[in-house]
GUBA-681174 format. One record per residue (C-alpha): residue in three letters; x, y, z. Coordinates in steps of 0.001 Angstrom, whole numbers, padded with zeros to 6 digits, always signed. Layout:
// residues N
AlaXYZ;...
//
This chain:
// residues 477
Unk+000000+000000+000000;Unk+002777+002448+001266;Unk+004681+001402-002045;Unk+001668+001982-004435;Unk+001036+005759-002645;Unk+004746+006900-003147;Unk+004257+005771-006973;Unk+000916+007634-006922;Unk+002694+010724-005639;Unk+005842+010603-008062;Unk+003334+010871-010927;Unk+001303+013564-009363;Unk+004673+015332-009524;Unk+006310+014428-012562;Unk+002721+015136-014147;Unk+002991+018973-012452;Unk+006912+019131-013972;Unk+005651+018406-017136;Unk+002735+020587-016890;Unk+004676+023705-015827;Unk+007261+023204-018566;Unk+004993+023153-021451;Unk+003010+026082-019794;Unk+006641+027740-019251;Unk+007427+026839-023484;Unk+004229+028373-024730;Unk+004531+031581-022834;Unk+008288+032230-024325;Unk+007042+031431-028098;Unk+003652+033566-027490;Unk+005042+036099-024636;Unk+007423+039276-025488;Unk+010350+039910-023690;Unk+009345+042954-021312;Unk+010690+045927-022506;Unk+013821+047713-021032;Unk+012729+050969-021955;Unk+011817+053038-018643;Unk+009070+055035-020490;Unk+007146+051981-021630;Unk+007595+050039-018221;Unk+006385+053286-016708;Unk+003115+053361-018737;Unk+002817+049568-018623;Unk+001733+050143-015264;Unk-002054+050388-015220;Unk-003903+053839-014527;Unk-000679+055778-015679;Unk-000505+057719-019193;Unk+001877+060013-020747;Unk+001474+063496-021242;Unk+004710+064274-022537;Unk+008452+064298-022206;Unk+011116+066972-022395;Unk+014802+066216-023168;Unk+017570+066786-020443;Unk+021101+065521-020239;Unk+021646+062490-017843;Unk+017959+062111-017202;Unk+014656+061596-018760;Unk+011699+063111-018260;Unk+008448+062375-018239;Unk+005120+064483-017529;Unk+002236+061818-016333;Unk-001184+061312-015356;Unk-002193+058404-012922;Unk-005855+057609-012369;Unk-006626+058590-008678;Unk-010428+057522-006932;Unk-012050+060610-005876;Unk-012210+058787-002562;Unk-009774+056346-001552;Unk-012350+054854+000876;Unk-014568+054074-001556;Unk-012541+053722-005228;Unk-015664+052875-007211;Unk-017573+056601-006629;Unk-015382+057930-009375;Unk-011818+059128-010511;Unk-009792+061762-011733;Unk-006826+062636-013332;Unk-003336+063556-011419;Unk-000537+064975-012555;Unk+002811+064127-011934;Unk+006454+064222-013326;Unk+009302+062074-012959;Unk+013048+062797-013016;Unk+014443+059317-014137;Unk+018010+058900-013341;Unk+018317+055011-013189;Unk+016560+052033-011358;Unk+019571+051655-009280;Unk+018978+054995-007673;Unk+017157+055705-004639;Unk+013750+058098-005175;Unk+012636+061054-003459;Unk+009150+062180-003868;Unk+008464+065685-003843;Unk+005653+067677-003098;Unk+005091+071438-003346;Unk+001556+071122-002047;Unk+000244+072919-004999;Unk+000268+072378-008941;Unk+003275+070442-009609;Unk+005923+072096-012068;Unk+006593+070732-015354;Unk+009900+072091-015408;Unk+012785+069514-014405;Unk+014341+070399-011395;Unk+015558+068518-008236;Unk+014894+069090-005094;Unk+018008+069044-002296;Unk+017615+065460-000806;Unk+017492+064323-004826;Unk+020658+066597-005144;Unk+022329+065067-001910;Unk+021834+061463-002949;Unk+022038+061613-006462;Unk+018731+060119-007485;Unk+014941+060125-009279;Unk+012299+062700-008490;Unk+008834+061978-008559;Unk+007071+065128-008236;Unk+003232+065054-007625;Unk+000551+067902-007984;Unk-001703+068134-004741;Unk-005132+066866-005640;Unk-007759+069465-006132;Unk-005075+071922-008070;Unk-006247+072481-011666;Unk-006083+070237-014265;Unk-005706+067329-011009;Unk-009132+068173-010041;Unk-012180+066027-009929;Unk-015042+067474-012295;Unk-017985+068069-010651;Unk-015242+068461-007682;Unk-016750+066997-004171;Unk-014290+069273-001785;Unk-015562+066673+001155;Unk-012887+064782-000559;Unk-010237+067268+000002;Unk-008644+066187+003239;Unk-004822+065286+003997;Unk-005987+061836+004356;Unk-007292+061453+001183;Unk-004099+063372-000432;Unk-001971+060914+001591;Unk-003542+058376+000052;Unk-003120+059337-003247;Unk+000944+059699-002643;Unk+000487+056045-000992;Unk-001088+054453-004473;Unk+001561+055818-006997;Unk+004231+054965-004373;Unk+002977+051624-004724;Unk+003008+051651-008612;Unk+006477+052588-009214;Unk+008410+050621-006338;Unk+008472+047608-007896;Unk+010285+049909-011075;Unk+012016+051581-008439;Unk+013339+049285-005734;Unk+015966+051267-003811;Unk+015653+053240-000599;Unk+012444+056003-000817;Unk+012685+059704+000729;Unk+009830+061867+000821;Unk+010341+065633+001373;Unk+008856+069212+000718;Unk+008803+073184+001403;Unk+006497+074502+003226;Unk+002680+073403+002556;Unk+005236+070233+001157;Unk+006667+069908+004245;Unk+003302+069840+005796;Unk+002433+067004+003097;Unk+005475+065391+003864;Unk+004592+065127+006982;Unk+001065+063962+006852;Unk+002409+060989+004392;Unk+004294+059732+007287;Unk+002023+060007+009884;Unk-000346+058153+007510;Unk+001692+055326+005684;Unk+004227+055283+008007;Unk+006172+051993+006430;Unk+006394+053533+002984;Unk+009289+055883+003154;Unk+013028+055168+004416;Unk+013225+058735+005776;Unk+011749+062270+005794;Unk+012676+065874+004692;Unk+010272+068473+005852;Unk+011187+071886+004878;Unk+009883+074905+006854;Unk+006755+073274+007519;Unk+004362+075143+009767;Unk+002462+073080+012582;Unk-000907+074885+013725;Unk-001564+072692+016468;Unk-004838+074751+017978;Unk-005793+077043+015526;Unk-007524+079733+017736;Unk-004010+080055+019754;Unk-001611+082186+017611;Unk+000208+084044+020585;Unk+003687+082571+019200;Unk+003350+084312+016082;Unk+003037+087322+018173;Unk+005903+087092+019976;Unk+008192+086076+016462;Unk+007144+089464+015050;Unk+007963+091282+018125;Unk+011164+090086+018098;Unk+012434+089339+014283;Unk+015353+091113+012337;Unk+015975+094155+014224;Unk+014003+096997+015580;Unk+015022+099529+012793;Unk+013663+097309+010070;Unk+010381+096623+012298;Unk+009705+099866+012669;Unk+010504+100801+008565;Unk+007786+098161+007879;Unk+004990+099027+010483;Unk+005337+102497+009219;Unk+004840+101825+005732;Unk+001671+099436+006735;Unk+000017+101829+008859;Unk+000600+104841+006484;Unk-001227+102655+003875;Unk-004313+102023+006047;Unk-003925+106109+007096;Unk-004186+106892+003091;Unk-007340+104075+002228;Unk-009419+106787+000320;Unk-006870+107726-001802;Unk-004965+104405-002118;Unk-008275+102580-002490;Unk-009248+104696-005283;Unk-005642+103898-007311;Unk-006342+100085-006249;Unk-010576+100447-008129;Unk-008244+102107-011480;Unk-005940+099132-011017;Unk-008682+096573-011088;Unk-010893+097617-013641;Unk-008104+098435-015740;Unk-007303+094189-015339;Unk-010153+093605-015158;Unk-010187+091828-011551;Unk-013081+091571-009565;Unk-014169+090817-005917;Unk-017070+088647-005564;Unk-014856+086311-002847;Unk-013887+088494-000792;Unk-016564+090769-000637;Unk-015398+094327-001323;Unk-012463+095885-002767;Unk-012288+097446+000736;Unk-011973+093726+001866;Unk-009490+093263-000362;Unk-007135+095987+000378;Unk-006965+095988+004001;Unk-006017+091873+003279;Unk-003371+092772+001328;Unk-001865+095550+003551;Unk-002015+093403+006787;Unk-000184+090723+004964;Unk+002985+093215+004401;Unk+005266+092508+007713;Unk+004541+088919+007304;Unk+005585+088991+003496;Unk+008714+091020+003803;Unk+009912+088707+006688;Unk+008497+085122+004651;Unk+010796+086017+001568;Unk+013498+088750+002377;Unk+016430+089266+004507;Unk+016876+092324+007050;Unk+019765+093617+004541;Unk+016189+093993+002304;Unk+014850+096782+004906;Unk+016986+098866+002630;Unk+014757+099017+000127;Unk+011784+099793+002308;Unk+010671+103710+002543;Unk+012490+105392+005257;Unk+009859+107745+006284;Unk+007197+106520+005716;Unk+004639+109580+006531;Unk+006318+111849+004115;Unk+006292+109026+001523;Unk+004430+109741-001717;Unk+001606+107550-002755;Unk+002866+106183-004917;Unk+006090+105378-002875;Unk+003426+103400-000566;Unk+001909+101814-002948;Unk+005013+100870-004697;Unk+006186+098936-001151;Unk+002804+097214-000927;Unk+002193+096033-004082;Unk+005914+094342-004386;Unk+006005+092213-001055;Unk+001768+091822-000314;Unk+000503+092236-004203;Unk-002428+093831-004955;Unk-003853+091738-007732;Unk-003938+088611-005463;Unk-007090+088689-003233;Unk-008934+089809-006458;Unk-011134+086386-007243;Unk-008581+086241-010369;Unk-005756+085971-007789;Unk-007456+083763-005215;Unk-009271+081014-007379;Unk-006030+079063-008041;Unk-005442+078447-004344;Unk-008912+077786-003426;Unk-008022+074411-002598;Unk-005528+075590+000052;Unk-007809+078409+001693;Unk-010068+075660+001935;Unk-007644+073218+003660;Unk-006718+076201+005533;Unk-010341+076852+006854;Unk-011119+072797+007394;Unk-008432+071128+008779;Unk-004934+072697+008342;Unk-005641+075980+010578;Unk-004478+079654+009617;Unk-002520+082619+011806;Unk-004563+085380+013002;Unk-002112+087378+014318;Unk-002195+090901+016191;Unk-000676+094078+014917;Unk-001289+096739+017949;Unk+000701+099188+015604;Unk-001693+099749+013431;Unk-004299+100873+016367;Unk-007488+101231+015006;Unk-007215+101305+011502;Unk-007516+097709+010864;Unk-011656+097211+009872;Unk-011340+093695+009674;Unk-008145+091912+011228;Unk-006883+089199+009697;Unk-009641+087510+007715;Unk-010365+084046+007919;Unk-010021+081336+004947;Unk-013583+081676+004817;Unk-013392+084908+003359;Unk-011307+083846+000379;Unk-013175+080970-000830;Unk-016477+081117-002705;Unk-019709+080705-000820;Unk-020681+078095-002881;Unk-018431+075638-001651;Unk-019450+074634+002073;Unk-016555+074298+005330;Unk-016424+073130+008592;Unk-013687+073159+010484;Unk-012159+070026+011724;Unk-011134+070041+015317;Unk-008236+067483+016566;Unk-006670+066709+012974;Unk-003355+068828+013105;Unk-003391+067804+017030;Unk-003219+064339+016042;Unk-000790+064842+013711;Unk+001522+066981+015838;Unk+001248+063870+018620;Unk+002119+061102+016331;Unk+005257+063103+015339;Unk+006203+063466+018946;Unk+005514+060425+019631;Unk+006652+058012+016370;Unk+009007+060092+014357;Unk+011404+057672+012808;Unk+013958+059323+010463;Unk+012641+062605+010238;Unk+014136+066050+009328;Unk+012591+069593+009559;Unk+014278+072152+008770;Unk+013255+076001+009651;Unk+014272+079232+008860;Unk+015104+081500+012040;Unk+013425+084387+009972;Unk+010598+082808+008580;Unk+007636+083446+010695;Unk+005730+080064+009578;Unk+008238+078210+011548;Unk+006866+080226+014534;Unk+004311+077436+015097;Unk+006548+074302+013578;Unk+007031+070568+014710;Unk+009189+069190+017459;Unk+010194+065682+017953;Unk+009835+063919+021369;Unk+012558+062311+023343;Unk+011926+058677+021743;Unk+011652+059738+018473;Unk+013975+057590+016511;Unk+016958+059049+014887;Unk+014825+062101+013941;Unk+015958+066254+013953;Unk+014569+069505+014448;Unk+017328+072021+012962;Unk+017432+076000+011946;Unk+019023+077915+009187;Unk+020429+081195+010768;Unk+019364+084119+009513;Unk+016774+082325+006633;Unk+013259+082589+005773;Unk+011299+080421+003943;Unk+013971+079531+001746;Unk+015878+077590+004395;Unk+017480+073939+003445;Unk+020333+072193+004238;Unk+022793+073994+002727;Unk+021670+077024+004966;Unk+022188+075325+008190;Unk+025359+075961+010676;Unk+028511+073680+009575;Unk+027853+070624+012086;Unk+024195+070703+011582;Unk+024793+070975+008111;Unk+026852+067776+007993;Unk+024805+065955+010365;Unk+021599+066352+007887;Unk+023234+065567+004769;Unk+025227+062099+006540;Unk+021740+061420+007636;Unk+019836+061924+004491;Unk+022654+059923+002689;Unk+021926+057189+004817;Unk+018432+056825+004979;Unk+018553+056475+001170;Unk+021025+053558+001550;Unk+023801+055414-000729;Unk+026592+057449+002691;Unk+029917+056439+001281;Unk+032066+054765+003613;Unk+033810+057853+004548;Unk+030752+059376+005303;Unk+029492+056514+007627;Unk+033014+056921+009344;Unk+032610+060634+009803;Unk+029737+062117+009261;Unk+031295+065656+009043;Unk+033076+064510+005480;Unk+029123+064367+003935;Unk+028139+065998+000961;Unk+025605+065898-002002;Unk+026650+063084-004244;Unk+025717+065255-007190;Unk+027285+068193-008460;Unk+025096+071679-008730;Unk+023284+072126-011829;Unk+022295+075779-012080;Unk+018898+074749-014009;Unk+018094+071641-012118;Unk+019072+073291-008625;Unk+018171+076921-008823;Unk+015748+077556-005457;Unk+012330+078252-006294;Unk+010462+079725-003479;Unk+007439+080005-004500;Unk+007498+083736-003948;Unk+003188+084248-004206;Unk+002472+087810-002598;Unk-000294+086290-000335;Unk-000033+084793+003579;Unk-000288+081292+002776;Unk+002626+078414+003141;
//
């Protein structure tokens, strides 16, 4: 019996031998080889589609749409196109995926951890940012969750393309994204590069950006700026009358906002902030001296260059309606005091309410940035922010708790919202870029010996590596 069963069983398997080898035979006669071509194993991958690609030495580079569910939580309830590029180096690379946190740029570039370890660059547009919008566009559906989620699905599609070590990083309202990935899908990335990414933990408690602006630059280029912003709200009638010429001469309108009076007084209490988000105090040179003997024009000149006047005009405002919206239902927004200004101010700072149209419903969502700011403290594994000592975002910006797991808080001296690595003191400086190197699985030896010998593994490309602060005269991240 035993005998006739271990026959039975050695034809069951030389049966299932012979089976698999002819099925093995017919695939390679009716089966192509798959292609080596990067572009075509890119859009072999289902859902992705190319838009088109532009020509640059050492790379390629490809403009894409991936097919995204409206709703992650429930895929079949519709889809929509999102927009993303990729900086392909080679396979063998490590990836960093960027995120601005607004429309994506179709312009190659690198960011500085794609610099540092010499690698690709997937670059994603945030969902809801024209053309990656859904159409009719649900804005339930805009939440970090969701936009999480979509980073999570094309991570998934091009890992098995791109096997090495994953960093995910951003400036700003890309730092915030950053950010929010992690907390989210915390196993997907091998490390983290948040860049001057603000952290409004309760959003009706703004005292610390009080204090930064009492205290920023020095008190000769505070008191230039205050100067300039109350002599513009001390001049409205006239000043308001040049800003009605201005707009119907553009054509720009105010339906959002309410009023052109709205309007101004938005744009003039966004001055200070402005001038210390994008310059440097050596840049209180160029502000008017004396301010009440100013012309006009002088005044106007000042405002218009740091706050801009076109941009709470509902021309200005309806690309970033998706981020006044975040602002006003989850993310939180600064509402900051100015006692210089007295009495002038009619309105304070307006919420993100006021600058997004009153068709689209909001609600404010209590407890999301608190969770976030929590798990950070609590779970950060290889994380780096990076601030700007000058930047008054990072007056309300993450920290990382005493068990957080190989993880930094650092800041540039002196920098604004264009602080990165590069910026930071000499040991810092080192520390961040032997870090980064190793998280993506490519520190030299020398590096992993001393840390202080770390630097990018690619050399500066002035087109690929020029900053771009997204210099948008408006408070917003």
């Amino acid at each position: 019996m035993r005998k006739a069963l271990r026959w039975l069983l050695a034809l069951v398997v030389l049966i299932g031998t012979v089976s698999a080898a002819g099925v093995s035979t017919a695939g390679a006669v009716t089966t192509a080889e798959p292609s080596t071509d990067i572009k075509e194993q890119i859009l072999a991958i289902p859902g992705m589609s190319l838009i088109e690609e532009k020509p640059y030495a050492g790379y390629r580079y490809f403009v894409l749409n991936y097919t995204q569910p409206v709703d992650h939580r429930h895929p079949s309830k519709g889809t929509f196109q999102q927009r993303l590029t990729l900086l392909h180096k080679d396979t063998s690379r490590p990836t960093v995926f960027f995120t601005s946190g607004y429309n994506v740029s179709t312009t190659p570039s690198r960011s500085e951890p794609t610099r540092i370890v010499d690698g690709n660059q997937v670059s994603l547009e945030y969902r809801y940012f024209t053309p990656s919008r859904p159409q009719p566009a649900d804005w339930t559906k805009l939440d970090i969750w969701q936009a999480a989620s979509d980073q999570h699905r094309i991570f998934q599609a091009l890992k098995p393309l791109y096997s090495k070590k994953w960093l995910t990083t951003g400036g700003s309202k890309g730092g915030m994204t950053a950010t929010y990935f992690e907390r989210y899908y915390p196993r997907d990335m091998d490390g983290v590069v948040a860049y001057v990414a603000p952290n409004d933990v309760v959003n009706n408690e703004d005292s610390a950006y009080d204090r930064f602006f009492q205290q920023v630059g020095t008190k000769e280029c505070r008191d230039k700026l205050q100067a300039v912003q109350r002599e513009a709200l001390v001049r409205r009638v006239p000043l308001e009358k040049k800003y009605a010429e201005y707009a119907a001469a553009n054509g720009y309108t105010f339906t959002t906002v309410g009023t052109l009076d709205k309007a101004y007084e938005a744009v003039v209490l966004d001055y200070v902030w402005g001038f210390w988000q994008y310059s440097l105090v050596a840049d209180c040179a160029e502000i008017p001296a004396d301010a009440p003997h100013a012309t006009d024009q002088a005044i106007w000149d000042s405002i218009d260059t740091i706050s801009g006047f076109s941009f709470y005009t509902d021309q200005g405002l309806s690309p970033y309606t998706p981020y006044y919206y975040q602002a006003g239902t989850q993310l939180g927004s600064p509402d900051i005091r100015q006692p210089w200004l007295g009495k002038l101010s009619r309105y304070g700072y307006q919420p993100p309410r006021n600058f997004v149209p009153r068709s689209i419903p909001m609600r404010f969502e209590k407890g999301v940035m608190r969770d976030v700011d929590s798990w950070v403290k609590r779970n950060a594994h290889q994380m780096l922010f990076v601030y700007g000592q000058n930047d008054p975002w990072g007056a309300e910006r993450f920290s990382v708790g005493r068990h957080a797991d190989d993880s930094y808080v650092f800041t540039a001296p002196g920098l604004n919202h264009g602080a990165n690595v590069a910026g930071l003191a000499a040991d810092q400086k080192a520390l961040a870029t032997a870090r980064i190197l190793d998280w993506a699985g490519v520190a030299p030896a020398a590096v992993q010996a001393d840390p202080a010998r770390a630097k990018p593994l690619a050399s500066y490309d002035a087109k690929l590596d020029a900053q771009r602060v997204e210099r948008d005269p408006a408070l917003r991240p």
